[in-house]
C-alpha positions in Angstrom: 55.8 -91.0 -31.4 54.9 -94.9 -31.9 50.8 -95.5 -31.0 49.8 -99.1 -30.1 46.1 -99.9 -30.9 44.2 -101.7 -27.8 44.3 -104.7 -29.4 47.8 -104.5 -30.4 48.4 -104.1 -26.5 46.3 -107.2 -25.1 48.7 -109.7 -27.3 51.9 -107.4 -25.8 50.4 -108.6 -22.4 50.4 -112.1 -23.8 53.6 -112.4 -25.2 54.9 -110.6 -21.7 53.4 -113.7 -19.9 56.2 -116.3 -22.1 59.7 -116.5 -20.4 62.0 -113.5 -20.7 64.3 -113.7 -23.3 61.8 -115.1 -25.8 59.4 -112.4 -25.0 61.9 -109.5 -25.7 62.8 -110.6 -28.5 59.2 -111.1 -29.8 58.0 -107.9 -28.2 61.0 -106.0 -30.1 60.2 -108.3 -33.4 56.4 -106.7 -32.8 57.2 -103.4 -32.3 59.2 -103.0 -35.4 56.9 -104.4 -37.3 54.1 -102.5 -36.1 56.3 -99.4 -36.9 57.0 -100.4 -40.4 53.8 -101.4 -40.6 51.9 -97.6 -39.3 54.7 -95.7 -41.7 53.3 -97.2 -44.5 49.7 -96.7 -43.8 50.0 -93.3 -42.4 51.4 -91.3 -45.7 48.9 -89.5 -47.3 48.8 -86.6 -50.1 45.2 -84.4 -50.4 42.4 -85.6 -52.8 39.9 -83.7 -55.0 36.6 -84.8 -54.0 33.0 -83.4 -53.9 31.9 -82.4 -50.7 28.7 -80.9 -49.1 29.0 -78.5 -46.4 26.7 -78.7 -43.5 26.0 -76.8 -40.4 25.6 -79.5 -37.3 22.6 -78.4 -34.7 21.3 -80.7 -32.3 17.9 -80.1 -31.1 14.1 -81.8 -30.2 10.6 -82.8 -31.6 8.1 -80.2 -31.2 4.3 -80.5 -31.6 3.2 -77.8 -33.6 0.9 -75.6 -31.7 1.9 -76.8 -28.6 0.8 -74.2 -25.4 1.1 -74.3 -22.0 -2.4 -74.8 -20.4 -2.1 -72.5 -17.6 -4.1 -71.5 -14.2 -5.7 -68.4 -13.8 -6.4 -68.3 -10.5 -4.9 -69.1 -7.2 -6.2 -72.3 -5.3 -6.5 -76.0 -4.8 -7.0 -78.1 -7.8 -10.3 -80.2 -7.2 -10.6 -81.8 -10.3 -8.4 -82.6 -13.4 -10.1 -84.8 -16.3 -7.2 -85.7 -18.1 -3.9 -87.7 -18.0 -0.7 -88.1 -20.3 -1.2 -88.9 -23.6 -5.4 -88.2 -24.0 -6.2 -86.1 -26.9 -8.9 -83.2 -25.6 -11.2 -81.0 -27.5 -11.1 -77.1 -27.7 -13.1 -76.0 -25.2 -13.1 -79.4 -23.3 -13.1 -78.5 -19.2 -9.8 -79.7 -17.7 -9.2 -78.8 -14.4 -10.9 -77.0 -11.8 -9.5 -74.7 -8.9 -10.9 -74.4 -5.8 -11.3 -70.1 -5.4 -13.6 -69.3 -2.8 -13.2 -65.7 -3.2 -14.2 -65.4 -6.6 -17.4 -66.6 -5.8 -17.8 -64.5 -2.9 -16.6 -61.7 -5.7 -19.2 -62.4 -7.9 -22.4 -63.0 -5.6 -21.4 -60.1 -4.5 -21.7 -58.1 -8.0 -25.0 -59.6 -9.2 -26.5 -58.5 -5.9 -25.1 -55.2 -6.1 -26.3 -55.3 -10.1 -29.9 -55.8 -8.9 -29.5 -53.3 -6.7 -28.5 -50.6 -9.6 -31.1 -52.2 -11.6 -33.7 -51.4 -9.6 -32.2 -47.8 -8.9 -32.4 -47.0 -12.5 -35.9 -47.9 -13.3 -38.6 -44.7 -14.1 -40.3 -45.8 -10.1 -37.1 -46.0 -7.9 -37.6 -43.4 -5.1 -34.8 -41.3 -5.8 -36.2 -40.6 -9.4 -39.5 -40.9 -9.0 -39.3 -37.9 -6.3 -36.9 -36.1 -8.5 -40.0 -36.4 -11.5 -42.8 -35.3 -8.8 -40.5 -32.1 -7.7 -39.7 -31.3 -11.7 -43.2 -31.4 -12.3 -44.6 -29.8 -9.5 -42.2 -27.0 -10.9 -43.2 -26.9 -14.0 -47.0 -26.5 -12.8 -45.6 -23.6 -11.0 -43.8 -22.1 -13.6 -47.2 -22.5 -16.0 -49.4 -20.6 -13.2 -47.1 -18.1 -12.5 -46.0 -17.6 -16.8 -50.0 -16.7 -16.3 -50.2 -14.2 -13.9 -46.9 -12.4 -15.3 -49.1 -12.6 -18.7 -52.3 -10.6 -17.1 -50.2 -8.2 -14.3 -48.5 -7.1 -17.8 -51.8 -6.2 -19.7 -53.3 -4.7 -16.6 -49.5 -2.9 -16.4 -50.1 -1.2 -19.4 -53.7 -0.1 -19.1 -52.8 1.4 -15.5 -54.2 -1.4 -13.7 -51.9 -2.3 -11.6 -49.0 -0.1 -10.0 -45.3 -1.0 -11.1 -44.4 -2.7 -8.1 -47.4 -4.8 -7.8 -46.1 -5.6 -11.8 -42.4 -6.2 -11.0 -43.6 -8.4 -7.7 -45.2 -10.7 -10.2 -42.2 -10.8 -12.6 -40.2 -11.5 -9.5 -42.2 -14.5 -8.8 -42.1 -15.7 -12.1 -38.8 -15.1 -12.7 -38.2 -17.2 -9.2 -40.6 -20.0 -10.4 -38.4 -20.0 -13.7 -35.1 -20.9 -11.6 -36.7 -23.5 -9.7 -38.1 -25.4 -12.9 -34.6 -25.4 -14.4 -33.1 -26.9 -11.1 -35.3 -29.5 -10.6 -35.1 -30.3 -14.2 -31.3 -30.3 -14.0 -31.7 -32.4 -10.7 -33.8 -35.2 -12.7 -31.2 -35.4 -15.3 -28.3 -35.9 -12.6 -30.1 -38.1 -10.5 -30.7 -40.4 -13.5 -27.6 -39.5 -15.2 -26.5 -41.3 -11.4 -28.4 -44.3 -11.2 -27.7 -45.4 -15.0 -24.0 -44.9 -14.5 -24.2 -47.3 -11.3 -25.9 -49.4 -13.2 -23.5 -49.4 -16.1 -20.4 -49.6 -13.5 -22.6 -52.9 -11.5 -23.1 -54.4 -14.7 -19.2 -54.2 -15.8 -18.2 -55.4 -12.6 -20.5 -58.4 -12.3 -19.6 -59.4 -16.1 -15.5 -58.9 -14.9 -16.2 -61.2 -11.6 -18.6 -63.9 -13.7 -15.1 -64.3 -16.2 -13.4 -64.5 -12.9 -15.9 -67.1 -11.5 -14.8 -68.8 -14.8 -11.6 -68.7 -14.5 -11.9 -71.5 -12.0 -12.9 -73.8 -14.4 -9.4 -74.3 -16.8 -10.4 -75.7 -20.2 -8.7 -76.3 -23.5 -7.8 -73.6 -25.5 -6.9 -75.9 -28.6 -7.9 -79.0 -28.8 -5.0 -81.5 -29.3 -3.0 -84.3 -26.9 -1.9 -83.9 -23.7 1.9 -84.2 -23.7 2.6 -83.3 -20.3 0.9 -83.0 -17.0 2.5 -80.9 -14.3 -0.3 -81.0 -11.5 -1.6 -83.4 -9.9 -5.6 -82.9 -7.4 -4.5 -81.5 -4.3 -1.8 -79.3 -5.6 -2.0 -75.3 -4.8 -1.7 -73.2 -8.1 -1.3 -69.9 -8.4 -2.2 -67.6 -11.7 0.6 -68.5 -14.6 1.0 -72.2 -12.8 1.7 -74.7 -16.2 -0.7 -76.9 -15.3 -0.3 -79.2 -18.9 1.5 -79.0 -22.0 -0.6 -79.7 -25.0 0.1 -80.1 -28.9 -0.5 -80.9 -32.3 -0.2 -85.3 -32.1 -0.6 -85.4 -36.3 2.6 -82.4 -36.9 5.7 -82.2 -35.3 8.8 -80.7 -36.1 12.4 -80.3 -35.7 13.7 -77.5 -33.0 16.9 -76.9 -33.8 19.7 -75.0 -31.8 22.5 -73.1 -34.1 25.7 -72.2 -33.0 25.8 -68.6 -33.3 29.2 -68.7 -34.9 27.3 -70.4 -37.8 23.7 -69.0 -37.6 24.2 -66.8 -40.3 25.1 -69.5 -42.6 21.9 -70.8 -42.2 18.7 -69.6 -44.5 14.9 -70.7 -45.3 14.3 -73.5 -46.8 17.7 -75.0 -46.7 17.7 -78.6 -46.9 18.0 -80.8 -43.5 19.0 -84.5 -42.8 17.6 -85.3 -39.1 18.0 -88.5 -37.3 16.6 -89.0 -34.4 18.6 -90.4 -31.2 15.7 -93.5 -30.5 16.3 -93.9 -34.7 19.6 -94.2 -35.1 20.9 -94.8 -38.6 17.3 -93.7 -40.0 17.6 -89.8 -41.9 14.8 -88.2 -42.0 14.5 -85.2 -44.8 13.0 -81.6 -44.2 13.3 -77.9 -44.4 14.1 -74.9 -42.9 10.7 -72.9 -42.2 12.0 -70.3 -39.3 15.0 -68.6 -38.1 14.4 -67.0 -34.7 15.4 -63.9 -34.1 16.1 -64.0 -30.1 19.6 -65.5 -28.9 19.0 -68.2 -26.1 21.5 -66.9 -23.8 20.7 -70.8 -21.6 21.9 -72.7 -24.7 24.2 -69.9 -25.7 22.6 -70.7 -29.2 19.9 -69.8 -31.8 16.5 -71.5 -32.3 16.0 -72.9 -36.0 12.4 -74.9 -36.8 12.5 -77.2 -39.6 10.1 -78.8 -40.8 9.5 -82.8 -41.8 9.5 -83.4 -45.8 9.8 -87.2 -45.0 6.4 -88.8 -43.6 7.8 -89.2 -39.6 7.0 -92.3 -38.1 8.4 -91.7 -34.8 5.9 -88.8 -32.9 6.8 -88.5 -29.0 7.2 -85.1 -28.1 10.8 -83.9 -26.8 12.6 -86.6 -28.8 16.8 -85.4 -29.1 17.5 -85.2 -32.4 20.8 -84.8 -34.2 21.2 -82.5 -37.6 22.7 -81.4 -40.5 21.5 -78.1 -42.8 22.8 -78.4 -46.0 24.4 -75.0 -46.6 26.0 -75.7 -50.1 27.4 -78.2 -52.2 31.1 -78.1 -53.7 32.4 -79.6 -56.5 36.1 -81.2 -56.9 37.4 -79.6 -53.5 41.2 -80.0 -52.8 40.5 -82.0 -48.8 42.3 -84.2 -46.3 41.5 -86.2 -43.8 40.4 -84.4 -40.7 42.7 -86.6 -38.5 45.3 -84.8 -40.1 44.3 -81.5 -39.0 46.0 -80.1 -35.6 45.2 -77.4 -33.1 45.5 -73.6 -35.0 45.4 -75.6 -38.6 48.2 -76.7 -38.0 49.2 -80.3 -40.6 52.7 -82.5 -40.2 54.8 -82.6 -43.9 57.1 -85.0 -44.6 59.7 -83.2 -45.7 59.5 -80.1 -44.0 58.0 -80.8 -40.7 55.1 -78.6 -39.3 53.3 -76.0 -41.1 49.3 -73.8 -40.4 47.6 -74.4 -43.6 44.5 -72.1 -45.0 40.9 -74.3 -44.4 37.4 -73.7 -45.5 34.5 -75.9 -44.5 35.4 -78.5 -42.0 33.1 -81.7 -41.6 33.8 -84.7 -39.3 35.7 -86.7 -42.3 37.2 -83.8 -44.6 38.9 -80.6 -44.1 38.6 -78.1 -47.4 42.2 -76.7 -48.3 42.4 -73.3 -49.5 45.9 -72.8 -49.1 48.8 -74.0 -48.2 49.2 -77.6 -49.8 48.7 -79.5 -52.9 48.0 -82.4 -54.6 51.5 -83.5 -54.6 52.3 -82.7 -50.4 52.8 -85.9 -48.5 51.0 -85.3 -45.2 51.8 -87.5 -41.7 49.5 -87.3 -38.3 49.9 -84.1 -37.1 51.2 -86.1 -33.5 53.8 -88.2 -36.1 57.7 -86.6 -35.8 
């Protein structure tokens, strides 16, 4: 099948334009020559060649520890202190959400806190009457340990009569029981008023984080990359609010084919250009190799990072790759154009044929088997 270039095709359109005969028999003149002319040029037999095999991944500049600065809370935003591009400190306050009810929530604990407080002290009424009734008690017990003591010498000298004896004991022994309850009723009734108190005190520390949590700051310092909100805007808890990163460090996040993931390995070399940089390689590593498939992308996630100093450092950048898997050394190839669907390749002599292939780059196709040094290849579309 004969192919005319464009160019080729704009003087055809020229010569069309002269009188008849005299443009046939120039267009048939052209076309002959052209023929003659793409048979000559299109013969080609395989070279041995060095090549370097390379696994193509496209990807983006990252900034390394870049985070999402996120609400934690649901409201308005009243206040936001930053904009696109301003580096902030760790710690720095950022934004502010408007939560009415965590502030109810925690005015509400510290007066319930005091209240607990108070309820545990040594005078709060509940303990302090608890203390007056153990010891009022004990007094009793005392007196009537006493009596039981002289009813028992008076017992065994005839004194006394054995019931008059046993009536005694009976009181004592009553006396006893009522010491050990209120004791036992002191100890609960404090064991009480601490544990409210340990329970108000939890709860007013949870609400006073929550209070907090109205007030967004920075977790790592670094620059603002992106902001999402804007004062006004109704957040709710896991809202991005910013994206913020590491301005000095980025690097290189690379998506893998997964047909070729497992090609890839640490600290493989990569040649990165980036798409506002065209014609400018940049040289780095591979430093991670993600284990989760991206099922989005249909693709794994690579990082690599920069061994050249990078110049350019705007955060979500495209960026186009090459990992260096290996190199080879005096490779039997062909030109890739002369590669068809199913590896298939157009002989000279005896017509179509599929072919064995190794690594195949934009330029070269690796033979493995199939042809020689010596086979005279034509486009694969060339009968």
């Amino acid at each position: 099948m004969l192919k005319i270039a464009p160019k080729e095709l704009f003087e055809l359109n020229k010569i069309y334009k002269m009188k008849k005969g005299t443009a046939l028999l120039l267009l048939i003149t052209s076309l002959i020559a052209l023929n003659s002319c793409n048979k000559n040029k299109t013969k080609i037999t395989p070279i041995r060649k060095d090549i370097t095999e390379t696994v193509f991944a496209s990807g983006v500049l990252v900034p390394e520890d870049q985070y999402n600065l996120t609400s934690l809370t649901e409201g308005y935003i009243t206040k936001l202190t930053f904009e696109e591009g301003d580096l902030v400190k760790t710690g720095e306050l950022l934004a502010v959400v408007d939560n009415k009810q965590s502030l109810i929530n925690a005015q509400s604990a510290e007066d319930l806190y005091k209240i607990a407080l108070e309820n545990a002290k040594p005078d709060a009424p509940a303990l302090k009457q608890a203390k007056i009734n153990l010891e009022l008690a004990e007094q009793k017990l005392a007196q009537d340990k006493k009596q039981l003591e002289r009813y028992k010498k008076l017992y065994d000298l005839k004194s006394v009569s054995k019931l008059e004896y046993e009536n005694v004991l009976l009181a004592y022994e009553s006396s006893k029981t009522n010491y050990l309850s209120a004791k036992e009723n002191y100890r609960f009734q404090k064991q009480q008023a601490d544990q409210q108190l340990i329970i108000q005190q939890s709860q007013k520390n949870v609400n006073l984080v929550s209070e907090q949590y109205n007030n967004i700051k920075a977790v790592i310092g670094g620059k603002v990359y992106k902001k999402n909100k804007e004062v006004g805007d109704y957040v709710r808890r896991g809202d991005v609010i910013a994206v913020i990163g590491n301005p000095d460090s980025l690097y290189a996040l690379l998506n893998v084919d997964e047909s070729n993931i497992s090609k890839v390995k640490l600290k493989q070399e990569v040649i990165i250009e980036l798409n506002t940089q065209k014609g400018k390689p940049y040289r780095g590593i591979i430093s991670e190799i993600y284990p989760a498939f991206d099922e989005q992308s249909q693709s794994f996630y690579c990082k690599a990072v920069f061994t050249d100093s990078l110049d350019f450092k705007i955060s979500g950048t495209q960026l186009q790759s090459n990992i260096i898997i290996q190199n080879k050394k005096n490779v039997l190839v062909i030109p890739r154009d002369y590669l068809g669907y199913g590896n298939k390749v157009m002989l000279k002599d005896s017509g179509e044929i599929v072919i064995k292939t190794g690594f195949i780059s934009t330029e070269w196709v690796e033979i493995l088997d199939g042809l020689n040094e010596k086979s005279v290849l034509l486009p694969i579309n060339t009968k």
